[in-house]
C-alpha positions in Angstrom: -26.1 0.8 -3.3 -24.8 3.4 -5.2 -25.5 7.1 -2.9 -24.0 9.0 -5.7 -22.3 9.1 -9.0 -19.9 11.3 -11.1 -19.5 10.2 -15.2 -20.2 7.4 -17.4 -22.8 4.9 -15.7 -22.5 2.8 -18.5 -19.2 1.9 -16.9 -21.3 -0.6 -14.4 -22.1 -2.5 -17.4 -19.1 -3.7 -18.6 -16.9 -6.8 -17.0 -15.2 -4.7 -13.9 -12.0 -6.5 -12.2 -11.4 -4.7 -8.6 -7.8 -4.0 -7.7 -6.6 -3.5 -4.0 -3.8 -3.2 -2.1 -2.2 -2.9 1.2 -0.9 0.8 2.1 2.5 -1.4 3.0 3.9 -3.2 0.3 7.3 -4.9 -0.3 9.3 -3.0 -3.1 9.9 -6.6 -5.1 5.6 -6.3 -6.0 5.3 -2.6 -6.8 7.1 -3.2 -10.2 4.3 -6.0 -11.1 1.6 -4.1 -10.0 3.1 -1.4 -12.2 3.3 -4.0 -15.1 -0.2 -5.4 -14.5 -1.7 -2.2 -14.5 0.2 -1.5 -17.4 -1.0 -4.8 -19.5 -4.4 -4.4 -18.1 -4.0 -0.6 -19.9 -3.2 -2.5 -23.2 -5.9 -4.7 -23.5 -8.4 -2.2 -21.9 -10.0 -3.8 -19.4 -12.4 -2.2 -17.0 -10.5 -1.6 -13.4 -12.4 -0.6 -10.4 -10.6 0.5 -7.3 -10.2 3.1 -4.4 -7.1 4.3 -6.0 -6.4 5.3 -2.8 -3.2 4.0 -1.1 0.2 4.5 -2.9 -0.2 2.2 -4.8 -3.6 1.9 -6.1 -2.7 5.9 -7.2 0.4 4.8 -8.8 -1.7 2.3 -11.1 -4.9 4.7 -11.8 -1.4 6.6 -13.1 -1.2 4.0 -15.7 -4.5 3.3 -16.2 -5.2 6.8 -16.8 -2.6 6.9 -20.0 -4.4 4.4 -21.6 -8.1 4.6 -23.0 -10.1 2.4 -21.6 -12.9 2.3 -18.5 -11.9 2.8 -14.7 -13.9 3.3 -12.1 -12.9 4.7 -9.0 -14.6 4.3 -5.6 -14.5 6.8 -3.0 -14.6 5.8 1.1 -16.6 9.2 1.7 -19.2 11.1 0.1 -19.1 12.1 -3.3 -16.3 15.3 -3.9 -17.9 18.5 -4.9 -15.1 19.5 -7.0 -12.2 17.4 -9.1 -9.2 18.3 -10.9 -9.0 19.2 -14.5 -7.0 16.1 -15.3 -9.8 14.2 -13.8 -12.8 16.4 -15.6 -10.9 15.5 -19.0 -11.0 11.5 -18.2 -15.0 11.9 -17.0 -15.9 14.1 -20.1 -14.3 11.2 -22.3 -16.8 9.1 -20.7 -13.9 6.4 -19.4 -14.0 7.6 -15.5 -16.8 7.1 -13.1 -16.7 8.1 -9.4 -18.8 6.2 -7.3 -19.8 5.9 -3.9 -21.9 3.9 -1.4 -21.9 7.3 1.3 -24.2 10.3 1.4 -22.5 14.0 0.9 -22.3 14.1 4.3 -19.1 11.7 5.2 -16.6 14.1 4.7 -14.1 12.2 6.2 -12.1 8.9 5.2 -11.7 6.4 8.0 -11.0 2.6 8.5 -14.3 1.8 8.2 -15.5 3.8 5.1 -12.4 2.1 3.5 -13.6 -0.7 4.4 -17.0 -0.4 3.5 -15.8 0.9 0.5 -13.7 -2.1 -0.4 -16.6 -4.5 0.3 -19.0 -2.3 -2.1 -16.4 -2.5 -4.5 -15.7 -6.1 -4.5 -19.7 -6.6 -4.9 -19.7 -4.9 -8.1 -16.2 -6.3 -9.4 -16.7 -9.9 -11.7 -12.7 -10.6 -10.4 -10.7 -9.6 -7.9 -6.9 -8.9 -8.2 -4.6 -8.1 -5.0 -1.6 -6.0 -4.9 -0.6 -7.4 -1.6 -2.4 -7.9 1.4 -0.5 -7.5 4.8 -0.6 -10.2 7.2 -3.1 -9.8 9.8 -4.0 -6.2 8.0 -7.5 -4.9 7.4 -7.6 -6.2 3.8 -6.7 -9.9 4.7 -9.5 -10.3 6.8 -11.8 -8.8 4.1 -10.9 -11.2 1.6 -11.3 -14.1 4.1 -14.9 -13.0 3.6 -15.5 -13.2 -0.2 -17.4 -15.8 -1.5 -18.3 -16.8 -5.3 -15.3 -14.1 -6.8 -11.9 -15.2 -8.8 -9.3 -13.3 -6.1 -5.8 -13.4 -7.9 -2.8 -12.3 -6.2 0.2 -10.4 -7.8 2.6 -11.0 -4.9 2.8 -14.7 -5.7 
């Protein structure tokens, strides 16, 4: 359940592909999660993430110089203020910020992440990880998903 939203709820609509990735990732993927985010910009798919580790910021980057939907999730209540950069991608209507926690969860921890990848997932039609490291938070998530496409970039 959505607790609060900033933007374009017309967002939820559309077909939503959820990108995630481990905090530590091998230099020989960053490069094709850089080029995926990149083709995913070109054909203007709707990508729904955390954008929260390296990563995941480094491809809302892309995504963001391109023109179509995103959707980012936040792993605490909603922010009371964001950016200008940001504002200017809301106001466009192609940025919704989302979350599944009342104002008062200030804080980002492991288990608001990982709430917050689990609400995300839910509302995602497909699934694409970055990389997941072995034994790591987000491998034992996805052992969990049932009924999703879950690609993988690292292979």
């Amino acid at each position: 359940m959505i607790a609060a939203s900033l933007g374009n709820t017309e967002l939820l609509k559309l077909r939503k592909t959820a990108f995630l990735c481990s905090r530590k990732i091998p230099a020989s993927v960053v490069l094709k999660c850089y080029d995926w985010a990149i083709e995913q910009r070109d054909q203007g798919n709707c990508i729904i993430s955390g954008f929260h580790s390296k990563i995941e910021k480094d491809v809302f980057h892309y995504l963001l110089a391109g023109t179509q939907p995103v959707i980012m999730v936040l792993a605490r209540g909603m922010k009371k203020k964001i950016g200008p950069d940001l504002r200017t991608v809301v106001n466009a209507g192609r940025l919704l910020m989302i979350t599944p926690f009342a104002e008062n969860v200030k804080r980002i921890s492991a288990e608001t992440a990982g709430k917050r990848n689990r609400f995300m997932i839910e509302l995602a039609d497909d699934v694409v990880i970055g990389f997941a490291s072995k034994n790591g938070m987000l491998e034992r998530l996805l052992a969990d998903v049932k009924g999703k496409k879950v690609s993988w970039i690292q292979e």
